[in-house]
DRENPADO-817274 format. One record per residue (C-alpha): residue in one letter; x negated, y negated, z. Coordinates in steps of 0.5 Angstrom, whole numbers, padded with zeros to 4 digits. Example, Ala and Ser with C-alpha at 12.3 -4.5 7.8 and 13.67 -1.06 7.14 Angstrom:
% residues 2
> rest:east:north:up
> a:-0025:0009:0016
> s:-0027:0002:0014
% end
This chain:
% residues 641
> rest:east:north:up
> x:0047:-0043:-0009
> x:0047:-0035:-0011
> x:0051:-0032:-0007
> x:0047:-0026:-0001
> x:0049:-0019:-0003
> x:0050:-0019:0004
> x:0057:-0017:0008
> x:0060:-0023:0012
> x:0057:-0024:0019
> x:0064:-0023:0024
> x:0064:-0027:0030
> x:0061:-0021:0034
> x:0055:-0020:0030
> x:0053:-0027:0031
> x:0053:-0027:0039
> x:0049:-0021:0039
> x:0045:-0025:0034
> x:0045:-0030:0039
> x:0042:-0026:0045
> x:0050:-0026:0048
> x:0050:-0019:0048
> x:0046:-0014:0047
> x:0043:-0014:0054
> x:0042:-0007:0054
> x:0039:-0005:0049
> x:0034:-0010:0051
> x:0032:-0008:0058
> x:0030:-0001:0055
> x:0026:-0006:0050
> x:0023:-0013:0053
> x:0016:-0015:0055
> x:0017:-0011:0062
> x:0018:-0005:0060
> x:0014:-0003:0053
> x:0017:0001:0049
> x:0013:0008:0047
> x:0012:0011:0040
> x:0018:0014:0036
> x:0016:0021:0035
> x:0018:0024:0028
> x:0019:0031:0027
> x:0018:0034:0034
> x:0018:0042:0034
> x:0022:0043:0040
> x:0020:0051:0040
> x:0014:0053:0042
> x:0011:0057:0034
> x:0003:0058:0033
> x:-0001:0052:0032
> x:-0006:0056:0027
> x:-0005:0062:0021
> x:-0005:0068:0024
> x:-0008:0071:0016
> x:-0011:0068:0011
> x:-0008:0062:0007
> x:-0011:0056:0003
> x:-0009:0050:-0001
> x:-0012:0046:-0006
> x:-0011:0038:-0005
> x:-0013:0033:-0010
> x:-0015:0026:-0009
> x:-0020:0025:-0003
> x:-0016:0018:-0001
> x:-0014:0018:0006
> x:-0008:0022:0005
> x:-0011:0027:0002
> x:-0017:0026:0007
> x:-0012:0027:0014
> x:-0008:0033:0009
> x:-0015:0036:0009
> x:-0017:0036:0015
> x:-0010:0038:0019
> x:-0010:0044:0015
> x:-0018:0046:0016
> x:-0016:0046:0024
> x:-0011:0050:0023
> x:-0015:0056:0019
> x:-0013:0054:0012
> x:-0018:0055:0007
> x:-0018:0048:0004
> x:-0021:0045:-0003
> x:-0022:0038:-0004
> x:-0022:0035:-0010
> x:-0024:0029:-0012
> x:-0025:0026:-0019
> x:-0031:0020:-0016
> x:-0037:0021:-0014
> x:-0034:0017:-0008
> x:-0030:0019:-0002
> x:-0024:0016:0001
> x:-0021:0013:-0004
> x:-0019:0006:-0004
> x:-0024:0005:0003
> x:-0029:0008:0000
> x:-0036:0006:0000
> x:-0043:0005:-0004
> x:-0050:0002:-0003
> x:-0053:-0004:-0006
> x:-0059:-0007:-0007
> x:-0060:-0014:-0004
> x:-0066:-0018:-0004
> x:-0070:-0012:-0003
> x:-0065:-0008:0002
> x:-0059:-0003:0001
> x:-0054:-0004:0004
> x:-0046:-0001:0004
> x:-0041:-0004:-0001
> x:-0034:-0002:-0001
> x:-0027:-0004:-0003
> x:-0026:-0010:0002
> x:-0025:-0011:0009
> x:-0019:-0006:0013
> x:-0016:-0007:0019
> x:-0014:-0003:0024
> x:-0008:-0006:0028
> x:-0005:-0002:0034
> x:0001:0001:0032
> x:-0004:0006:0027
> x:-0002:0011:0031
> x:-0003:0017:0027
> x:-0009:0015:0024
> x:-0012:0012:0032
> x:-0010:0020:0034
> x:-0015:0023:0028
> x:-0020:0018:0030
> x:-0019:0020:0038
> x:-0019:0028:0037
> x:-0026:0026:0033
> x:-0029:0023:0038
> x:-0031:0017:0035
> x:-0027:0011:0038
> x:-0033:0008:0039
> x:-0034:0007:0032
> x:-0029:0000:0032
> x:-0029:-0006:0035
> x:-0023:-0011:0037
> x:-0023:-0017:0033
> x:-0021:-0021:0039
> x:-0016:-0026:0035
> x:-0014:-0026:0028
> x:-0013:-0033:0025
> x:-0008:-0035:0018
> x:-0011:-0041:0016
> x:-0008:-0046:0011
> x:-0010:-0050:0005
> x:-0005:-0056:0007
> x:0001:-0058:0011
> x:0001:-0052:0017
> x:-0004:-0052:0023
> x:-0007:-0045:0023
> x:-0004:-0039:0026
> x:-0008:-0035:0032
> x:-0006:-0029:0034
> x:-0008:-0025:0040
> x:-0007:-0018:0043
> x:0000:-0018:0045
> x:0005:-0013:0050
> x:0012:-0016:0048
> x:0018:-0012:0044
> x:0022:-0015:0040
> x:0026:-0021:0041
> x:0020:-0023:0046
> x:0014:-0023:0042
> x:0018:-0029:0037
> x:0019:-0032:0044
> x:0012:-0032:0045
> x:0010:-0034:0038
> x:0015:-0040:0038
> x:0012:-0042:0044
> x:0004:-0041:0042
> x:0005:-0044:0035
> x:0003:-0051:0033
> x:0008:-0050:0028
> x:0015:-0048:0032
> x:0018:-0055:0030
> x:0017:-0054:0023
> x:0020:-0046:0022
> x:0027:-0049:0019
> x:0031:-0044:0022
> x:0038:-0046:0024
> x:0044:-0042:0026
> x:0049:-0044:0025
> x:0047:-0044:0018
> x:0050:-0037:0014
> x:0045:-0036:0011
> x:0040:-0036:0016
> x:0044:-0031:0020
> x:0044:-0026:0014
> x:0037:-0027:0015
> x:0035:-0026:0022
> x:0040:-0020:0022
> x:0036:-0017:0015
> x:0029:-0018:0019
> x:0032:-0016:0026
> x:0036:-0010:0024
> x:0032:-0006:0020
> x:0033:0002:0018
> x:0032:0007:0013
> x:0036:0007:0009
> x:0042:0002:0010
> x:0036:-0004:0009
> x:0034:0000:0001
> x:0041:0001:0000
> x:0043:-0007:0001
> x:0036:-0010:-0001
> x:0032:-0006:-0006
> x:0034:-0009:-0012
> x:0033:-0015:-0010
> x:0026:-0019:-0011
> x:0023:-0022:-0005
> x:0022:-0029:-0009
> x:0031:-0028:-0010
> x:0032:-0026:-0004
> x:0028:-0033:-0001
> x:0032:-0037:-0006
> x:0039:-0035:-0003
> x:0038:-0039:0004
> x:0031:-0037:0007
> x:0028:-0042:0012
> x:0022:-0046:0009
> x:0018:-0046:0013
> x:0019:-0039:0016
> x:0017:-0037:0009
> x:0011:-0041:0008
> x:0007:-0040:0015
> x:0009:-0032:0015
> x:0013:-0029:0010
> x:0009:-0031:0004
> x:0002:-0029:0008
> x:0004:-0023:0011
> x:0008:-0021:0004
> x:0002:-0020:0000
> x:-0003:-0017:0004
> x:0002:-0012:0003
> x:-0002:-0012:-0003
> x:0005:-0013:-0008
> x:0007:-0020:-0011
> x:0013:-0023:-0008
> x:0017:-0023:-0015
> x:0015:-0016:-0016
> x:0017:-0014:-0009
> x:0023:-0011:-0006
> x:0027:-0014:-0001
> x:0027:-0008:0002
> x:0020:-0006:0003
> x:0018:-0013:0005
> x:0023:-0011:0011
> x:0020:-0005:0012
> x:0014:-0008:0012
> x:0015:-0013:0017
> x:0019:-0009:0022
> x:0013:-0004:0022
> x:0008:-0009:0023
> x:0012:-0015:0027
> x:0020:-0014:0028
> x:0019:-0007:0031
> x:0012:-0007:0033
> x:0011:-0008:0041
> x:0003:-0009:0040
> x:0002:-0015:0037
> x:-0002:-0017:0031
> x:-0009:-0018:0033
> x:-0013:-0012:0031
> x:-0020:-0008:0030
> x:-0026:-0007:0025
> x:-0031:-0001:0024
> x:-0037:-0002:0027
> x:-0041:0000:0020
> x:-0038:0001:0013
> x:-0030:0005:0013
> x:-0034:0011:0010
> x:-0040:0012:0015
> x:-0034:0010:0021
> x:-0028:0013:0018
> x:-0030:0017:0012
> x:-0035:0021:0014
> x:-0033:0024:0021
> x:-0027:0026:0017
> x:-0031:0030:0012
> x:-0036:0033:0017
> x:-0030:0035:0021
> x:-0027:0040:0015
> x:-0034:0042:0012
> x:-0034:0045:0021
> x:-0029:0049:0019
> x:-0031:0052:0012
> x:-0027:0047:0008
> x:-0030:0045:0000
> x:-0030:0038:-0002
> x:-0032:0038:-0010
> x:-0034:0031:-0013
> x:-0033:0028:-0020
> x:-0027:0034:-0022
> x:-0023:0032:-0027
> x:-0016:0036:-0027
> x:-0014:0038:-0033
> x:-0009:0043:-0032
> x:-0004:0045:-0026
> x:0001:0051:-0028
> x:0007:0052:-0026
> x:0011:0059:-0026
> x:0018:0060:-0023
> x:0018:0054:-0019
> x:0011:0055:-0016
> x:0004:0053:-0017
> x:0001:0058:-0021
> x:-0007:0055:-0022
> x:-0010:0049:-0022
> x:-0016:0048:-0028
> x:-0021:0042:-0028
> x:-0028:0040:-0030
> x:-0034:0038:-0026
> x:-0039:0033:-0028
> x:-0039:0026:-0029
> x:-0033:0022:-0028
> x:-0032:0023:-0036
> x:-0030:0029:-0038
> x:-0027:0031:-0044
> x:-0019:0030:-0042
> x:-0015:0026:-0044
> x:-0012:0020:-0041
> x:-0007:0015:-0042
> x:-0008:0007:-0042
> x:-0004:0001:-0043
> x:-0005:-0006:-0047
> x:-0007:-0012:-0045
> x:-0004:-0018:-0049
> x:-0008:-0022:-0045
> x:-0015:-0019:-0047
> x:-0012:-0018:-0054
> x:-0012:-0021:-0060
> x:-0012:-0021:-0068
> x:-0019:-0017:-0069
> x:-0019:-0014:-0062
> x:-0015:-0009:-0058
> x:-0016:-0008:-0051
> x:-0013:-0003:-0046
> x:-0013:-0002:-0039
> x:-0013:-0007:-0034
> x:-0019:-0009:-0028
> x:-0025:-0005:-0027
> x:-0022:0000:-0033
> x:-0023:-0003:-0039
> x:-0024:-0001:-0046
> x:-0024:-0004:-0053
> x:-0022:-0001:-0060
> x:-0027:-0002:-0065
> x:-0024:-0005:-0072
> x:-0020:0001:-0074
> x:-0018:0003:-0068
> x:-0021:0010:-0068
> x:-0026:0009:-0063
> x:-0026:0006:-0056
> x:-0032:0003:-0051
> x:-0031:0003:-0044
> x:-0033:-0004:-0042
> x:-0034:-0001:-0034
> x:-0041:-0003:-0033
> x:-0045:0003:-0031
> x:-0049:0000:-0026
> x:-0044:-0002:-0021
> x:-0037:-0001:-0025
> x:-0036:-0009:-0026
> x:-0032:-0010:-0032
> x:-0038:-0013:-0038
> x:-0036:-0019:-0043
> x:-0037:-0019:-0050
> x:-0041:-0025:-0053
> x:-0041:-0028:-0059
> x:-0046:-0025:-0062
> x:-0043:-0017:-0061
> x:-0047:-0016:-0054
> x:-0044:-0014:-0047
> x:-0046:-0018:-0041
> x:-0044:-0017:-0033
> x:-0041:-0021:-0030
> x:-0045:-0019:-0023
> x:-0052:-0017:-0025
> x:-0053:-0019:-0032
> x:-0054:-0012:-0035
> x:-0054:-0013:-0042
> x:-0051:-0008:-0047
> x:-0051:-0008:-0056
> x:-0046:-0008:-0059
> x:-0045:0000:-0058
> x:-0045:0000:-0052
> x:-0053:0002:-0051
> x:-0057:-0001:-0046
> x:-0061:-0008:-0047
> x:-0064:-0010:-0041
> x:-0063:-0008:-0034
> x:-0061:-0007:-0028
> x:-0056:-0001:-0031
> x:-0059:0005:-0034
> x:-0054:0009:-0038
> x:-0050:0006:-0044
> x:-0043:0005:-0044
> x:-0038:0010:-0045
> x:-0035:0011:-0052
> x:-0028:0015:-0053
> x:-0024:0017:-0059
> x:-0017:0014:-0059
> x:-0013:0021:-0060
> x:-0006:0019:-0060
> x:-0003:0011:-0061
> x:0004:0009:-0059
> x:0007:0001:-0059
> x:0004:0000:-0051
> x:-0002:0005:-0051
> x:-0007:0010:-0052
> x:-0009:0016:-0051
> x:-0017:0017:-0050
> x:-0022:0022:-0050
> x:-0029:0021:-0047
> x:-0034:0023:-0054
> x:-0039:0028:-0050
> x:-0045:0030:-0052
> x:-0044:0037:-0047
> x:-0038:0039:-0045
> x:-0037:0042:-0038
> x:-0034:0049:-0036
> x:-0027:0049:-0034
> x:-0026:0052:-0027
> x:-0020:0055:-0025
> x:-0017:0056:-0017
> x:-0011:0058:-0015
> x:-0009:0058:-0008
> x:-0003:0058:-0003
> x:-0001:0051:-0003
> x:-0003:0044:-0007
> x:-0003:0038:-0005
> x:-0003:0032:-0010
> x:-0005:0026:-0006
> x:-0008:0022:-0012
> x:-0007:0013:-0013
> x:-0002:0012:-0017
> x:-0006:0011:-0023
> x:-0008:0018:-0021
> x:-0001:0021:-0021
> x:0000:0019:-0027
> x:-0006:0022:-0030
> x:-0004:0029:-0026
> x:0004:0029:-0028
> x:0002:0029:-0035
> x:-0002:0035:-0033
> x:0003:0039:-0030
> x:0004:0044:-0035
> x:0010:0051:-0035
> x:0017:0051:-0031
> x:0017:0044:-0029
> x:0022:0040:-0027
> x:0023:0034:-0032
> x:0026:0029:-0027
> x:0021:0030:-0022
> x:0016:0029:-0028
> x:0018:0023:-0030
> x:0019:0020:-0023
> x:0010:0021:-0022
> x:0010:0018:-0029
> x:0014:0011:-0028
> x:0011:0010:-0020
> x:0010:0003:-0020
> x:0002:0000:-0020
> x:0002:-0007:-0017
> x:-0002:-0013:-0020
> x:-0010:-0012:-0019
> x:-0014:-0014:-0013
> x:-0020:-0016:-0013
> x:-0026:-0018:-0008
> x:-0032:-0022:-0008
> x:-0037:-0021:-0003
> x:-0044:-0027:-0003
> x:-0049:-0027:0001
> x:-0052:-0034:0003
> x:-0060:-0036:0006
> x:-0056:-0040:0012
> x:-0050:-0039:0017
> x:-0045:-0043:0018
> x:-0040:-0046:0023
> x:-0033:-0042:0023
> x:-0028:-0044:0029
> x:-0023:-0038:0026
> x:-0023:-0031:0026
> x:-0028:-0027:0024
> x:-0022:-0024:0019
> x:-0017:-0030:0018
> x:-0011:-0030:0013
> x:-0011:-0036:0008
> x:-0006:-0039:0004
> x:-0004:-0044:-0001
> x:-0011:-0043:-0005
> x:-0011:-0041:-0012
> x:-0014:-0034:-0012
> x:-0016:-0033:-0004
> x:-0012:-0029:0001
> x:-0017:-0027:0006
> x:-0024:-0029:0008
> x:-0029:-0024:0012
> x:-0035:-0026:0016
> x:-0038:-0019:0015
> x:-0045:-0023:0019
> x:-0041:-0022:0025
> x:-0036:-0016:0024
> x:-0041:-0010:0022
> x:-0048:-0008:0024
> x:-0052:-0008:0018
> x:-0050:-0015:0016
> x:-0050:-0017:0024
> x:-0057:-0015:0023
> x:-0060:-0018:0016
> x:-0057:-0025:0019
> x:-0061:-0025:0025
> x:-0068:-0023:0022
> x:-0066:-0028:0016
> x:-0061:-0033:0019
> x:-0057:-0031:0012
> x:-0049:-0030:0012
> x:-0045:-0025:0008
> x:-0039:-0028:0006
> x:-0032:-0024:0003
> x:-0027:-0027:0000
> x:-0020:-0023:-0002
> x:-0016:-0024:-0008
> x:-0009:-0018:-0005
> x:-0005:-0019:-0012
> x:-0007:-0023:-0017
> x:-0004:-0025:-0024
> x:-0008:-0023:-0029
> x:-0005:-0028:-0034
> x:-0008:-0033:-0029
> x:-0015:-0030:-0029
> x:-0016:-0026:-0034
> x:-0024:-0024:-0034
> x:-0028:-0023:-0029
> x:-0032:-0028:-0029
> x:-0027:-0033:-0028
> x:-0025:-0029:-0022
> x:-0032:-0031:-0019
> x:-0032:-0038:-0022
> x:-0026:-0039:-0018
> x:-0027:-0035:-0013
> x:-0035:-0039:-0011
> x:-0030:-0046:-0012
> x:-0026:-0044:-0006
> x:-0031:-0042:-0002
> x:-0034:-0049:-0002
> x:-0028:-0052:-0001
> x:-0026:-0046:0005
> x:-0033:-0048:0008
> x:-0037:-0054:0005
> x:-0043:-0053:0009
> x:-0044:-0047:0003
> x:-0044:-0052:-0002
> x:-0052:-0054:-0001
> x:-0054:-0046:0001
> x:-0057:-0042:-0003
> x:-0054:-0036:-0006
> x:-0058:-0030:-0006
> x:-0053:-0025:-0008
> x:-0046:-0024:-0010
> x:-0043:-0017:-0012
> x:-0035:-0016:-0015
> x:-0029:-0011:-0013
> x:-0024:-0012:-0018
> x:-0018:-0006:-0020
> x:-0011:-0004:-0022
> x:-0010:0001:-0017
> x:-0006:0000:-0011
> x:0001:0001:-0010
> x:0007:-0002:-0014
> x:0013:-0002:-0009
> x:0018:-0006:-0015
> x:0025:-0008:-0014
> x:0030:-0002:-0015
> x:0024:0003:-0014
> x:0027:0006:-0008
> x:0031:0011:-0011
> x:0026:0014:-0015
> x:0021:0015:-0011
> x:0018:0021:-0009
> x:0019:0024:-0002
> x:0013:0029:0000
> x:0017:0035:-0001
> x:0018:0037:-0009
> x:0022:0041:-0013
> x:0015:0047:-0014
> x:0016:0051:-0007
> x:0009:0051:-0006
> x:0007:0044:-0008
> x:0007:0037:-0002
> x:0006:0030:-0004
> x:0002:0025:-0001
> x:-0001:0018:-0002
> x:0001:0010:0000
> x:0006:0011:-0005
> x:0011:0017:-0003
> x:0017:0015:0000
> x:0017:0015:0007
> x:0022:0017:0013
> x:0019:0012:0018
> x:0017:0006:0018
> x:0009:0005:0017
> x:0004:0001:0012
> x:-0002:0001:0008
> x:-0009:0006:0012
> x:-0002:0008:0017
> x:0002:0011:0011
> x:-0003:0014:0007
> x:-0005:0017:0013
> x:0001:0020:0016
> x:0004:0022:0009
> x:-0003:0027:0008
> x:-0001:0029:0015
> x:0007:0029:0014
> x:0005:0034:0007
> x:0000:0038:0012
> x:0006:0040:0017
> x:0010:0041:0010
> x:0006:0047:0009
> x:0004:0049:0017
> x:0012:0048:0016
> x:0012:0053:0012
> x:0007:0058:0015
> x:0012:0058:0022
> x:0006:0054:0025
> x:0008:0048:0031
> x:0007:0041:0026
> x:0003:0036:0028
> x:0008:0031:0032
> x:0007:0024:0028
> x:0009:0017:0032
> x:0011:0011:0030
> x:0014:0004:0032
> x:0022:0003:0034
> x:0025:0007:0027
> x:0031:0002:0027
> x:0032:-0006:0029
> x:0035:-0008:0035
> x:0040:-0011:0032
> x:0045:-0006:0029
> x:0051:-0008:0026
% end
């Protein structure tokens, strides 16, 4: 066996592990006396809390952390421009109408909770006013293909030890987690998970795979029932995701978290609940928002932001970008670059590149044997160039000229028939709050004084294995003894299932007038090599959902609709050091993202939102301004050694 890269455990280290000590530290944390937020960068004088004169800033990227960048520094009187390069706000929760059997409805990129310890992204909601705009899930379940009872989790009140108390003594499955003591390894284990901080944890378990570190001594069971689970809703598989931020992950969401695990939903879509109060609230106070802008340019002067140029229009605008092979597409007459719902095929001398983005609703189309293109959702048909042949999509696909060619990529630059103006801004502060996919765009864009370190820290972030989601709707309902949200393990594809029938509004109502379901299934990080076309995706994903509810095997499928990119943050094994932090090396100029490195612990909408709010007091920071006071859960485990 490997050995842990772990020190030795002295004999007072294992008693406090064991509850013999200790005792202090937890009366301040036990089911008795909740313990509240951890405030982070709390200003102890008593400074403004709007300018005084006229500032403005330029933030890039309309996601939740540009959104809560936005809107902190429109309440305090800056003069904000939002940029946004889709057509479509709030980024990974954004949202579009659909047709359905004569209906539109809201489609977006997957179903999102809202666990309790959200604390920032629950303060925003309350100063808009709009808590109404969410309902408790009751219960969540984790239900398993084979071998475990499911999991229920409910509202809970107990800090760390007590709420493992409590989940050992409300789990079928207690008797089957594996843990043993007296075992080395499993102490290491339980001293890792319970003795997080930042960042001693990165420090010992960044270079270490979660699949390497399982290997080292890790309890089976403890792994299968929740380990594996929870580690790819973090949306990064296990073999490619730190050990450090897997614990990270688990102390913000379990280990350090006094609320439970039980969570709320939006009413209606996240873009009518969430999204849109936000912009509504920045657009009061003067604040532009400008979709599909393109940026092409972000110069530099004397370690500040000069100005920023960019194009309007449609997403395709004439910058270039860059793309990455896919071996996985590719072969001896064919090259294929990029990856989920970005594809794009080079013609024989690799001169040209059509994009195989269906211009209806962005699923990927398929060649065929005879040169045409079909899709895969909705059966648009495309010719060989691209043109449209029958609908539902009405604009042809995109074709672009291959500028550059290296060994791994591509440059790219959209053939136009009409060139759009460049705009130029200039402004006080930026604030880059891009996708990772995005940033990379953006580095290769900075231009001037840059420092070529910072600049390739934003071109090697880490892009996770692709998502994707699949959403059906059926001419009946269905029998579900499990949350209307429910984990599910040990499948092929499937990691989630979504009852939206029975969660949002407009589906509540089309399943009382119709006595239909609409049902979502959630493939967090999926490997390409395994599905390499979105149409095995859908043909997987409808297998699995016969077998997760056979009573569906005989309804009929009235619609279905795909979600499927390569977007979402990469937290890779090594990764921590490198990764950019909000503040930079240009005086003028704030990061922000799920992907920027944080100083406390938060995950997925909590850390988009508190790093777009962490980047807004930087730049109030700046001004002299009071900064917004931002909570977290316990920063530290119980158990330090």
């Amino acid at each position: 066996m490997t050995s842990s890269p772990l020190p030795p455990i002295s004999r007072r280290t294992a008693l406090k592990l064991l509850g013999v000590g200790g005792v202090g530290g937890l009366l301040g944390y036990s089911r008795f006396a909740k313990p509240q937020p951890s405030r982070y960068q709390l200003d102890r004088l008593a400074l403004p809390k709007t300018l005084g004169e006229s500032r403005s800033a330029v933030i890039v990227g309309a996601g939740l952390a540009g959104l809560a960048a936005a809107y902190e520094l429109s309440q305090r009187g800056f003069q904000v421009t939002l940029l946004e390069k889709s057509p479509n706000l709030g980024g990974k929760v954004a949202g579009w109408p659909i047709e359905v059997e004569g209906e539109v409805f809201q489609m977006e990129h997957g179903f999102h909770g809202f666990f309790p310890q959200y604390y920032n992204l629950k303060s925003i909601v309350k100063e808009l006013a709009i808590e109404d705009n969410f309902r408790s899930l009751d219960f969540y379940s984790l239900v398993f293909r084979e071998g475990y009872e499911p999991e229920v989790f409910r509202p809970s009140h107990s800090a760390f030890p007590w709420n493992i108390v409590d989940l050992a003594l409300s789990s079928p499955n207690r008797w089957r987690w594996g843990i043993n003591l007296t075992q080395v390894s499993h102490l290491q284990v339980f001293r890792a998970i319970s003795g997080f901080q930042i960042p001693e944890s990165y420090n010992r378990l960044d270079q270490v795979a979660v699949t390497d570190w399982v290997a080292r001594g890790f309890p089976q069971g403890l792994y299968d029932l929740y380990f594996l689970p929870f580690a790819k809703s973090s949306l990064n598989a296990p073999d490619i995701l730190s050990t450090g931020e897997l614990l990270q992950f688990f102390h913000f969401y379990f280990f350090g978290n006094p609320e439970g695990l039980a969570f709320h939903g939006t009413v209606d879509d996240m873009v009518t609940s969430l999204v849109m109060p936000m912009i509504r609230a920045i657009e009061a106070q003067g604040g532009q928002i400008i979709t599909e802008a393109t940026v092409q340019e972000i110069h530099c002067e004397k370690d500040k932001i000069k100005n920023l140029t960019y194009q309007t229009g449609s997403a395709v605008a004439n910058i270039p970008f860059t793309v990455e092979r896919n071996p996985l597409l590719s072969n001896a007459g064919e090259t294929y670059y990029g990856a989920g719902d970005q594809v794009y095929l080079t013609n024989e001398k690799e001169t040209e590149a059509l994009s195989l983005t269906c211009s209806h609703q962005g699923c990927t189309v398929a060649k065929q044997e005879n040169g045409q293109f079909i899709c895969p959702c909705h059966g648009a048909v495309y010719d060989q160039n691209g043109k449209v042949l029958r609908g539902p999509a009405r604009r042809d696909l995109t074709r672009y000229r291959v500028s550059k060619q290296r060994e791994q990529g591509a440059e790219l630059t959209a053939i136009t028939e009409r060139v759009n103006p460049t705009e130029t801004l200039s402004a006080d502060y930026y604030i880059l709050a891009a996708d990772v996919v995005g940033m990379k765009h953006l580095a290769a864009r900075l231009s001037g004084d840059i420092n070529p370190d910072f600049q390739q820290q934003l071109q090697t972030l880490a892009v996770a294995d692709p998502f994707a989601v699949a959403r059906f709707w059926f001419d009946r309902d269905f029998d579900w003894p499990h949350s209307n949200f429910a984990s599910l393990s040990g499948y092929r594809l499937t990691d989630s299932i979504t009852l939206y029938h029975r969660i949002q509004t407009q589906f509540i109502d089309w399943a009382e007038r119709t006595g239909g379901s609409v049902v979502e299934l959630h493939a967090y990080c999926y490997k390409e090599k395994d599905f390499p076309t979105q149409s095995a995706l859908l043909e997987t994903f409808a297998e699995e959902l016969y077998e997760i509810v056979p009573e569906l095997q005989s309804a009929v499928l009235l619609h279905q609709e795909l979600v499927n990119q390569k977007n979402f943050s990469g937290f890779p094994p090594g990764s921590y050091d490198r990764r950019p932090a909000t503040e930079t090396p240009i005086d003028n100029l704030f990061l922000a993202g799920d992907w920027v490195k944080m100083p406390f612990p938060c995950g997925l909408m909590e850390r988009a939102i508190s790093s777009g709010l962490l980047a807004a007091n930087g730049v109030c920071h700046a001004e002299g301004l009071q900064r917004r006071e931002l909570l977290t859960v316990r920063p530290e485990g119980l158990f330090q050694i």
